[in-house]
PDB file of N, CA, C and O in Angstrom:
ATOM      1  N   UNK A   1      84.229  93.478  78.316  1.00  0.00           N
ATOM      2  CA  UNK A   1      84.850  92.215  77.986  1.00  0.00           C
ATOM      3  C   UNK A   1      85.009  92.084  76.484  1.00  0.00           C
ATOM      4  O   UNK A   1      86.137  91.965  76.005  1.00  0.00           O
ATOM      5  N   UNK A   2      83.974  92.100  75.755  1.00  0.00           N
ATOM      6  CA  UNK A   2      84.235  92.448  74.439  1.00  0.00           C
ATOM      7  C   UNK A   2      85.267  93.011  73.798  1.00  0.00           C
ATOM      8  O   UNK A   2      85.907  92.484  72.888  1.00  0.00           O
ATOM      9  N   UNK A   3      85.519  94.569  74.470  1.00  0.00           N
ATOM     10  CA  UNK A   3      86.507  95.247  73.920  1.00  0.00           C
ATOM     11  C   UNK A   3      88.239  94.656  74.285  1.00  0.00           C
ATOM     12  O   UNK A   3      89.242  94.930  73.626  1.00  0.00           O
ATOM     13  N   UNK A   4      88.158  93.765  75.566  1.00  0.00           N
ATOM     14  CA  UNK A   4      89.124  93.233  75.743  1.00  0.00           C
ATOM     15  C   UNK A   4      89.423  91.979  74.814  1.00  0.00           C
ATOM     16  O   UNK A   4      90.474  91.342  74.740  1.00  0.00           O
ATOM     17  N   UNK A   5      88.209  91.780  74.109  1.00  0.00           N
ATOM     18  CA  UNK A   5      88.098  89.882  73.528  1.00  0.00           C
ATOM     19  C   UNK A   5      88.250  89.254  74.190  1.00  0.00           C
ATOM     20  O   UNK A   5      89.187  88.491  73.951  1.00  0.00           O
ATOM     21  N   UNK A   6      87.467  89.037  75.579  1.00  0.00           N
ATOM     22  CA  UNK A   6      87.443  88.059  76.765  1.00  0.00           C
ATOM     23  C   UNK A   6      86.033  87.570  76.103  1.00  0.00           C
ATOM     24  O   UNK A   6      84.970  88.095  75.772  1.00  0.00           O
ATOM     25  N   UNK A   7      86.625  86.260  76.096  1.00  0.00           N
ATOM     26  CA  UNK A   7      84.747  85.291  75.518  1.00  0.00           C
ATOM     27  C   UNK A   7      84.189  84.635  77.104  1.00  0.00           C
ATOM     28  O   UNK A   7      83.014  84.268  77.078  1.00  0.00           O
ATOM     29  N   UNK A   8      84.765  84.496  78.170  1.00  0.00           N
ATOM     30  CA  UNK A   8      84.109  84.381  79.062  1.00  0.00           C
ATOM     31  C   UNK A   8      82.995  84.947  80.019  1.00  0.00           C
ATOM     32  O   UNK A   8      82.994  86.121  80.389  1.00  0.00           O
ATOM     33  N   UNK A   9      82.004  83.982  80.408  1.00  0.00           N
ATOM     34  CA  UNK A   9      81.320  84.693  81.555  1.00  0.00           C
ATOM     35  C   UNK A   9      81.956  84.699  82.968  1.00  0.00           C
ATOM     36  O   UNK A   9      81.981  83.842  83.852  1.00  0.00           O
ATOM     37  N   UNK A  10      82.444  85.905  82.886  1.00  0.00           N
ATOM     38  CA  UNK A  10      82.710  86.608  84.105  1.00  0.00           C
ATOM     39  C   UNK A  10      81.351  87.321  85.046  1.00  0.00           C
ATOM     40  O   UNK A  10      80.459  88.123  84.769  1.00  0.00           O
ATOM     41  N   UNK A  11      81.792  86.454  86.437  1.00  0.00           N
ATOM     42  CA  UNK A  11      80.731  86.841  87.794  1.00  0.00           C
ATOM     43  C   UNK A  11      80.964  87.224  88.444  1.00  0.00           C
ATOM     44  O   UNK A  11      82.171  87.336  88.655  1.00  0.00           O
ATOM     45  N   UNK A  12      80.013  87.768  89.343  1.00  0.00           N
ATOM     46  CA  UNK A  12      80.487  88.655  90.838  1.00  0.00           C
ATOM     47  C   UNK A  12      81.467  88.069  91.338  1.00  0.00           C
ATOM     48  O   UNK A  12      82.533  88.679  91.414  1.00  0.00           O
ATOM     49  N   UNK A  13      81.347  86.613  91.850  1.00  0.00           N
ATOM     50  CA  UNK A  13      82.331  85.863  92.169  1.00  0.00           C
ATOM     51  C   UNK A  13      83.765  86.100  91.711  1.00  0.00           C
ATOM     52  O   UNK A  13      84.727  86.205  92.471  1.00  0.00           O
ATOM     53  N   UNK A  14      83.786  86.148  90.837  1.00  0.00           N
ATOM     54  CA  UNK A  14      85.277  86.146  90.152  1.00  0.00           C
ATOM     55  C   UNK A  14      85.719  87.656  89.678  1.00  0.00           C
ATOM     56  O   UNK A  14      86.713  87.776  88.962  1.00  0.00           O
ATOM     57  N   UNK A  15      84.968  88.798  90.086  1.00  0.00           N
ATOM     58  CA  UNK A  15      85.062  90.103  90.230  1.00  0.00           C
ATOM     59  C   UNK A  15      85.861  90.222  91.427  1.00  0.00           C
ATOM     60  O   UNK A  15      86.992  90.660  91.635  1.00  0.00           O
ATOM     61  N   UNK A  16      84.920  89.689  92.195  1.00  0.00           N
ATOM     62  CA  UNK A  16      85.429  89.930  94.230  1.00  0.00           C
ATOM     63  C   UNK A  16      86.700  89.140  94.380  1.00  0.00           C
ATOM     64  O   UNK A  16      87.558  89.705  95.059  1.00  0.00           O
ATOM     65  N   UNK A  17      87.010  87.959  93.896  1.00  0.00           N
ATOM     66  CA  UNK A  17      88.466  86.867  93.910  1.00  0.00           C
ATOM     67  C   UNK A  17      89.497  88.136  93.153  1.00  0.00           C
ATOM     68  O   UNK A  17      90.434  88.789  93.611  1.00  0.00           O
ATOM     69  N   UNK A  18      88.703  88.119  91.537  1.00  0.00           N
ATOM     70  CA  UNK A  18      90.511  88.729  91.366  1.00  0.00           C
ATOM     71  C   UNK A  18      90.693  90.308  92.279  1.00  0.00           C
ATOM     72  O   UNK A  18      91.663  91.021  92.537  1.00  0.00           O
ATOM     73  N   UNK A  19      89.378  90.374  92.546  1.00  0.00           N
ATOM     74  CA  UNK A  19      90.012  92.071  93.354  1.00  0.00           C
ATOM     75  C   UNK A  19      91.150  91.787  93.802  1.00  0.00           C
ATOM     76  O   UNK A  19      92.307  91.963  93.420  1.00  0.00           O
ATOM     77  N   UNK A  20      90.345  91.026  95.221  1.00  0.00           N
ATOM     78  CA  UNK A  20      91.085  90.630  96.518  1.00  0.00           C
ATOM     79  C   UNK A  20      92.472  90.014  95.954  1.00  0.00           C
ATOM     80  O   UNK A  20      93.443  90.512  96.524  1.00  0.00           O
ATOM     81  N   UNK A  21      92.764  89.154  95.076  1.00  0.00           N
ATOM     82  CA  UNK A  21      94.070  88.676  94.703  1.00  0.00           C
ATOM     83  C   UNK A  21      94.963  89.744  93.607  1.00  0.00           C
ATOM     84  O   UNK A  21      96.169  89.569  93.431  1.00  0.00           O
ATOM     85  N   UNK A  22      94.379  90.590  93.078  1.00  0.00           N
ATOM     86  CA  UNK A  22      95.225  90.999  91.777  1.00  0.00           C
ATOM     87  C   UNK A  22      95.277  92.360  92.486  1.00  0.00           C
ATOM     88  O   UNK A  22      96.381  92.801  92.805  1.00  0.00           O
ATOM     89  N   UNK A  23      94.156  93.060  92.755  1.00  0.00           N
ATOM     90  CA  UNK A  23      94.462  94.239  93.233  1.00  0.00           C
ATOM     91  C   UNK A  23      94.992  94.734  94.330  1.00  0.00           C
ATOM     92  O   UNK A  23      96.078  95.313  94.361  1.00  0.00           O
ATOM     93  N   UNK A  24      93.961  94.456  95.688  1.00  0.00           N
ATOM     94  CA  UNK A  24      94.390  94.215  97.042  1.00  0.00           C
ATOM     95  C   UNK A  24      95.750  93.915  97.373  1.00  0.00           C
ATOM     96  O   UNK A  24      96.724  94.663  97.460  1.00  0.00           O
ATOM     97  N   UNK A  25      95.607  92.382  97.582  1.00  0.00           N
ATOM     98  CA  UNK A  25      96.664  91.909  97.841  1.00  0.00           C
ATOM     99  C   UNK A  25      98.399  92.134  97.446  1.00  0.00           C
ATOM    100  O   UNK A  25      99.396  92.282  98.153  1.00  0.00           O
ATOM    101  N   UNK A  26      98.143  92.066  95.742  1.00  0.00           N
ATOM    102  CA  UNK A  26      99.051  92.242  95.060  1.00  0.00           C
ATOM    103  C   UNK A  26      99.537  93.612  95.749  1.00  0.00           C
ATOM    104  O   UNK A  26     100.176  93.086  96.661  1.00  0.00           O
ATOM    105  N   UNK A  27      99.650  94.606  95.906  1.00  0.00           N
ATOM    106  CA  UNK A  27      99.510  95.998  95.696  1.00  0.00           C
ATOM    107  C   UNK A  27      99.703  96.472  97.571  1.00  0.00           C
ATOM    108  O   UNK A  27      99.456  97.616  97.951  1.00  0.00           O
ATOM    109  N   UNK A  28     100.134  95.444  98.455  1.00  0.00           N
ATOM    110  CA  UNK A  28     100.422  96.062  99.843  1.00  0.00           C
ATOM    111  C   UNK A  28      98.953  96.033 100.341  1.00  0.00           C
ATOM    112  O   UNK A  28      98.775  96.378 101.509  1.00  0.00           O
ATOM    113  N   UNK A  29      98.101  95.741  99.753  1.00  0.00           N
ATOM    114  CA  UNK A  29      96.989  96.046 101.283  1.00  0.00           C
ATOM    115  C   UNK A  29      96.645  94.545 102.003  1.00  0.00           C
ATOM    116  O   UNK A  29      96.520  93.412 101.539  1.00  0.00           O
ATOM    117  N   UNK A  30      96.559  95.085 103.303  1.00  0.00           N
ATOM    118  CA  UNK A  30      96.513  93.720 104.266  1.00  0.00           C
ATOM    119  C   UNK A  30      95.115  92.858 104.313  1.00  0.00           C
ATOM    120  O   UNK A  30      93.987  93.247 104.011  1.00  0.00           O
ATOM    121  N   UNK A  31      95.521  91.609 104.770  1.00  0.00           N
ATOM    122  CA  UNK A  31      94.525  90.506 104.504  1.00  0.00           C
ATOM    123  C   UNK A  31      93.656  91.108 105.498  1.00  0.00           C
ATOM    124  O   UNK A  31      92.586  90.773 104.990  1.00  0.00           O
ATOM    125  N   UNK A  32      93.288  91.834 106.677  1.00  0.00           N
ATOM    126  CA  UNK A  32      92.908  92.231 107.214  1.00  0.00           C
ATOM    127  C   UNK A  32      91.757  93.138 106.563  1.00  0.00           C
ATOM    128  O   UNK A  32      90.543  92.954 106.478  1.00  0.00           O
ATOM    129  N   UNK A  33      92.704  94.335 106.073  1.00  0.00           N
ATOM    130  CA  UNK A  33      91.704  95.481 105.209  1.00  0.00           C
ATOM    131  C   UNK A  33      91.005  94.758 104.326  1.00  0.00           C
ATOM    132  O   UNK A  33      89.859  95.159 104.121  1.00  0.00           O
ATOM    133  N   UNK A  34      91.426  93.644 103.644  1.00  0.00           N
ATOM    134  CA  UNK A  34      90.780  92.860 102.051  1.00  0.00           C
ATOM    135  C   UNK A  34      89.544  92.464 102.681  1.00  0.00           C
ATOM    136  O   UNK A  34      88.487  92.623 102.070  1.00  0.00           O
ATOM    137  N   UNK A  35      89.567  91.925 103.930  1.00  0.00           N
ATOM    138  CA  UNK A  35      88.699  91.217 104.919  1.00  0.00           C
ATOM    139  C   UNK A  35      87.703  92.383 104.813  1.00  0.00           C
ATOM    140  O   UNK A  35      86.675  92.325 104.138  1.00  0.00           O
ATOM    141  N   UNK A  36      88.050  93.330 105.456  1.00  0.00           N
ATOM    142  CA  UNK A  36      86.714  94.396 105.614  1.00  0.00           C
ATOM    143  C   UNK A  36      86.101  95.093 104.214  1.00  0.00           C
ATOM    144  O   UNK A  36      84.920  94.922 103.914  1.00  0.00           O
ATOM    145  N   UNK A  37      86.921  95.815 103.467  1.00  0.00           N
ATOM    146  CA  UNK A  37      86.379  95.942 102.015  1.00  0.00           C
ATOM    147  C   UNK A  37      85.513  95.128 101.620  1.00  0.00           C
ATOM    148  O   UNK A  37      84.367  95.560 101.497  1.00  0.00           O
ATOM    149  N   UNK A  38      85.765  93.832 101.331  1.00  0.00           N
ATOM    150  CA  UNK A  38      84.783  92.455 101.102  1.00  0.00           C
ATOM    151  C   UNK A  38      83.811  92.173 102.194  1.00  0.00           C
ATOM    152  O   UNK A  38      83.114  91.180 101.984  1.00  0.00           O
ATOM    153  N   UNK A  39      83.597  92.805 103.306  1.00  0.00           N
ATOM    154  CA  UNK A  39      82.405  92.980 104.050  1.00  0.00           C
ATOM    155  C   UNK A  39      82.318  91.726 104.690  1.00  0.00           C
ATOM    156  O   UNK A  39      81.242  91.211 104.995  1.00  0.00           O
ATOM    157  N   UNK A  40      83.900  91.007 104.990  1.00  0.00           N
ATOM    158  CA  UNK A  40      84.046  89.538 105.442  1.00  0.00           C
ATOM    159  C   UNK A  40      84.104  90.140 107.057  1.00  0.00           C
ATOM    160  O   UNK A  40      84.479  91.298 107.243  1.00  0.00           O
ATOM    161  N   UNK A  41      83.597  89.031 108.499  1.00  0.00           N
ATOM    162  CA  UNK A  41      83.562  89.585 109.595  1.00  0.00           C
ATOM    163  C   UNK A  41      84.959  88.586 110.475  1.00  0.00           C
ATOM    164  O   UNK A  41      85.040  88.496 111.700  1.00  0.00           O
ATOM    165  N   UNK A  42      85.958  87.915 109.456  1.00  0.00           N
ATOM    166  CA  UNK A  42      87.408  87.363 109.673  1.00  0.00           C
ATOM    167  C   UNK A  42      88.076  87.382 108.616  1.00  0.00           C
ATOM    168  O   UNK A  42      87.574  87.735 107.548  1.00  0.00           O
ATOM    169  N   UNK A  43      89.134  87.060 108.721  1.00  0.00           N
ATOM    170  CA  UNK A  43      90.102  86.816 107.461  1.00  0.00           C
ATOM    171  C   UNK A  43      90.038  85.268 106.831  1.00  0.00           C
ATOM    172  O   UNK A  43      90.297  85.103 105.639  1.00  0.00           O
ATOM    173  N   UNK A  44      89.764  84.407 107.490  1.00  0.00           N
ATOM    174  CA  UNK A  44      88.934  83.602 107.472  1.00  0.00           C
ATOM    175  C   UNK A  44      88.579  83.158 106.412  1.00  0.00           C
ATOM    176  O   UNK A  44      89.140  82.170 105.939  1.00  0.00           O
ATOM    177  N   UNK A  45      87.531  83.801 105.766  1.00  0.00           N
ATOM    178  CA  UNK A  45      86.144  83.504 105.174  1.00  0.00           C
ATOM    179  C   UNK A  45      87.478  84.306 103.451  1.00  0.00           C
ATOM    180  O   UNK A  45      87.762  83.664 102.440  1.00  0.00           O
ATOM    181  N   UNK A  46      87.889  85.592 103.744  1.00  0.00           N
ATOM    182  CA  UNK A  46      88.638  86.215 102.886  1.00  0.00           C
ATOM    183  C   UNK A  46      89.828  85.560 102.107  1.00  0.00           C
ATOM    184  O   UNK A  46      90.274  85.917 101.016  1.00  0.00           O
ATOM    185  N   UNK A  47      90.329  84.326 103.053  1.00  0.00           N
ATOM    186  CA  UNK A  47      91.161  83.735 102.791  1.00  0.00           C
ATOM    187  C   UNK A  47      90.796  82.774 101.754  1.00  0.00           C
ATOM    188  O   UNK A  47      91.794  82.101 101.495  1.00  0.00           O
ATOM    189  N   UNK A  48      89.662  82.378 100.962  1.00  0.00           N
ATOM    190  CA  UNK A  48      89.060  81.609  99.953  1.00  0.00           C
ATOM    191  C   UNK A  48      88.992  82.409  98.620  1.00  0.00           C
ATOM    192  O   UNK A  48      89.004  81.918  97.492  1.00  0.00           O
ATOM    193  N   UNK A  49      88.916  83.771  98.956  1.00  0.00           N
ATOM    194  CA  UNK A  49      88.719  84.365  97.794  1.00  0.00           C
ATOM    195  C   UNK A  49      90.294  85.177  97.651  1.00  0.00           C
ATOM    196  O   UNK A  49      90.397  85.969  96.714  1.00  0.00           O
ATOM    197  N   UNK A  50      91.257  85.020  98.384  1.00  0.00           N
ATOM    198  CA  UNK A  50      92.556  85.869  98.021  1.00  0.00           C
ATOM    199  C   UNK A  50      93.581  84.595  98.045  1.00  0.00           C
ATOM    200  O   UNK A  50      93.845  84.072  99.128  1.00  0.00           O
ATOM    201  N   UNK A  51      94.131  84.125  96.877  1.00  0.00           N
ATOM    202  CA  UNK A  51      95.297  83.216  96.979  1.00  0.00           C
ATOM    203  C   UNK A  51      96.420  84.149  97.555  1.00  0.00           C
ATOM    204  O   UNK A  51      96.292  85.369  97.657  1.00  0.00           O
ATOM    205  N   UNK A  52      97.680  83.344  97.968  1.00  0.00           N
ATOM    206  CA  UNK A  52      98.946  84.165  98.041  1.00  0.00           C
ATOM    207  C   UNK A  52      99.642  83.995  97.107  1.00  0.00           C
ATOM    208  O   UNK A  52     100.048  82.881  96.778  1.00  0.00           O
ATOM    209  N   UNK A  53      99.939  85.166  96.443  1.00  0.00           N
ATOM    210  CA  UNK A  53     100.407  85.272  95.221  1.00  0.00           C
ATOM    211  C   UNK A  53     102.227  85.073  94.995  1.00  0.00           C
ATOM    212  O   UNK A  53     102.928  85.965  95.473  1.00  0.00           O
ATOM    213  N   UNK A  54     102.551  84.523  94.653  1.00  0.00           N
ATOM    214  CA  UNK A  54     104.734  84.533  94.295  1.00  0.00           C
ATOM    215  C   UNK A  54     104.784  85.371  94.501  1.00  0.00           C
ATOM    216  O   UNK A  54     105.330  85.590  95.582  1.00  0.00           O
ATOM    217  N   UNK A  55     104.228  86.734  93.611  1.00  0.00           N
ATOM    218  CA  UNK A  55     105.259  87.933  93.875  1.00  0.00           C
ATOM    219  C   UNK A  55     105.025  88.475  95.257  1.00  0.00           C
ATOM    220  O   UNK A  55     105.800  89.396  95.512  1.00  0.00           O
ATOM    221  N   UNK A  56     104.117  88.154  96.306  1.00  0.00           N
ATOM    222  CA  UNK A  56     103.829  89.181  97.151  1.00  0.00           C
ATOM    223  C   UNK A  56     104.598  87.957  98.435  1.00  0.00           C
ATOM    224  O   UNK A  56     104.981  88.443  99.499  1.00  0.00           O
ATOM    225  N   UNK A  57     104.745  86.510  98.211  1.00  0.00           N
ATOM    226  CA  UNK A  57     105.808  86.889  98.749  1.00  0.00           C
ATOM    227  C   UNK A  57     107.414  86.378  98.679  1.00  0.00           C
ATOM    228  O   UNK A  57     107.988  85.655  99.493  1.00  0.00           O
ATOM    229  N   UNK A  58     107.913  86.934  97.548  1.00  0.00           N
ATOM    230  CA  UNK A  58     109.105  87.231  97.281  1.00  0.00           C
ATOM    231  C   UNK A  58     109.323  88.892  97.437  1.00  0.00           C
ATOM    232  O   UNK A  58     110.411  89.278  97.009  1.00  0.00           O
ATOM    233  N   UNK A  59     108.552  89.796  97.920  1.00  0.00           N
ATOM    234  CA  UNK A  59     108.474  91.178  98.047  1.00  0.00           C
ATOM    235  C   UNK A  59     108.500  90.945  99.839  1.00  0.00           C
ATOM    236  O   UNK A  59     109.325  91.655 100.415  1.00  0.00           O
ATOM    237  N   UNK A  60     107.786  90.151 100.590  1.00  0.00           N
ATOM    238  CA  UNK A  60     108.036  90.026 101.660  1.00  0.00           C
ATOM    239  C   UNK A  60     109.539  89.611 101.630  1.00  0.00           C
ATOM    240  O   UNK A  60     110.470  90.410 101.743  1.00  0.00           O
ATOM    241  N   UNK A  61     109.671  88.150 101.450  1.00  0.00           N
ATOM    242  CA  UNK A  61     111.256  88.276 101.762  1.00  0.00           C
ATOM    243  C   UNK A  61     112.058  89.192 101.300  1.00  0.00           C
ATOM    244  O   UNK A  61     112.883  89.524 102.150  1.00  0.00           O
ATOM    245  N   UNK A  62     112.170  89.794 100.204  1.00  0.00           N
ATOM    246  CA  UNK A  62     113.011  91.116 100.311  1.00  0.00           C
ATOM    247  C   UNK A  62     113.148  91.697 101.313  1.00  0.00           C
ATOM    248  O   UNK A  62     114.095  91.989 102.044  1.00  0.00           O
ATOM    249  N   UNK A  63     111.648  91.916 101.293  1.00  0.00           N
ATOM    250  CA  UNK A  63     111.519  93.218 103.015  1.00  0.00           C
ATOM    251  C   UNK A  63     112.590  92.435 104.319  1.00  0.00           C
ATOM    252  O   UNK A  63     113.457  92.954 105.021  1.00  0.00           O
ATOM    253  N   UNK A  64     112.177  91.252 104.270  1.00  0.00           N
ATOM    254  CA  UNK A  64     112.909  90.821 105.295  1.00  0.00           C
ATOM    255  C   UNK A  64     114.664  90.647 105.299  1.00  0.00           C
ATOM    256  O   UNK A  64     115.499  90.759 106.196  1.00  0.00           O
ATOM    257  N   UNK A  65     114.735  90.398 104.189  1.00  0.00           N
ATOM    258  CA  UNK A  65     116.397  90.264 103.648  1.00  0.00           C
ATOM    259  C   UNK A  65     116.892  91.532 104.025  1.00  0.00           C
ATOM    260  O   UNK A  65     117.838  91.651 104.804  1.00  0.00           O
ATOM    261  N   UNK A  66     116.242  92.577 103.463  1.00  0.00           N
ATOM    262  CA  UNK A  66     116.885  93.980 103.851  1.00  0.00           C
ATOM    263  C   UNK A  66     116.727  94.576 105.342  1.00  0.00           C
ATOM    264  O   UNK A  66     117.339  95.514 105.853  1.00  0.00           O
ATOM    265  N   UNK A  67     115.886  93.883 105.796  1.00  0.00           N
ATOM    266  CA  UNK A  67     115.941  94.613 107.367  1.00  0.00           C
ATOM    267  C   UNK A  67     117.158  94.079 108.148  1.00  0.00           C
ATOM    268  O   UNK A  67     117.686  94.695 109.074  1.00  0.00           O
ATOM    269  N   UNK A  68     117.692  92.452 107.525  1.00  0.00           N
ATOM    270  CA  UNK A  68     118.519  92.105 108.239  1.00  0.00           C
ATOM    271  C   UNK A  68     119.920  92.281 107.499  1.00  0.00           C
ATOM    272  O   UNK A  68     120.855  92.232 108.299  1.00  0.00           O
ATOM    273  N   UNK A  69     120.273  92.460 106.272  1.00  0.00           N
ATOM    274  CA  UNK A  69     121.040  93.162 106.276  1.00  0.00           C
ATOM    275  C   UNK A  69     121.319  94.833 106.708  1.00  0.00           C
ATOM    276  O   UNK A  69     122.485  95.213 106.606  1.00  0.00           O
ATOM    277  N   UNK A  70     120.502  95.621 107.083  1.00  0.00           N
ATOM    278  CA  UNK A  70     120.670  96.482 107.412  1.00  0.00           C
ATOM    279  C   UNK A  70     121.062  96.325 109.334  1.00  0.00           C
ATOM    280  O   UNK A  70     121.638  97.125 110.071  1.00  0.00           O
ATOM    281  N   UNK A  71     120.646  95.386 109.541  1.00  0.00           N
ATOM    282  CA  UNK A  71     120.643  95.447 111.041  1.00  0.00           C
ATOM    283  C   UNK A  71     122.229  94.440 111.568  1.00  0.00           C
ATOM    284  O   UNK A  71     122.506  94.307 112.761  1.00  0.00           O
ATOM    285  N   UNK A  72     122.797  94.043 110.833  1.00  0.00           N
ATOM    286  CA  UNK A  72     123.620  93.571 110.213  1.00  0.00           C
ATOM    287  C   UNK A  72     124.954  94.728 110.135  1.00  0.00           C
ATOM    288  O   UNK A  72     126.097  94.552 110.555  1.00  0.00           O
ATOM    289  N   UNK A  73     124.565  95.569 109.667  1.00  0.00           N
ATOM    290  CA  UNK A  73     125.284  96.614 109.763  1.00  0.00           C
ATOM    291  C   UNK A  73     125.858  97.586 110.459  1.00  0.00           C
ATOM    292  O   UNK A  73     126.543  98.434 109.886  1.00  0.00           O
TER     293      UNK A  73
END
C-alpha cells in the first residue's frame, strides 16, 4: 500500500469484496464460481460482497445484441 500511496486501512473484508467485484466478476467468472472460491454455500451470502458492475453489464447486453442480430440473419 505504501508503494501504491494508499493511506488507507485496507481489510480482509475489503480484500474478499474487491476480489469478487474487480476481479471475478469483472473478468467473466460466474456468480456461482465467485460463490465457491469465497467458500460461500449460495450465491446468496456472495451477493453482498460482489456489486454488479456497468461494465459487466453492458458486455452482457452486447452479448445479447449480437446473438440477435446474428439470428436475425
Amino acid at each position: 500500500m505504501e508503494k501504491a500511496g494508499i493511506h488507507k486501512n485496507i481489510t480482509f473484508h475489503v480484500a474478499r469484496h474487491t476480489a469478487a467485484t474487480i476481479v471475478f466478476l469483472a473478468n467473466n467468472v460466474s456468480m456461482e464460481n465467485v460463490a465457491k472460491i469465497l467458500g460461500h454455500s449460495s450465491t446468496k451470502m456472495t451477493q453482498h460482497y460482489a456489486k454488479v458492475l456497468d461494465s459487466s453489464i453492458m458486455r452482457d447486453m452486447s452479448t445479447v445484441e449480437k446473438c440477435f442480430a446474428h439470428s436475425e440473419q
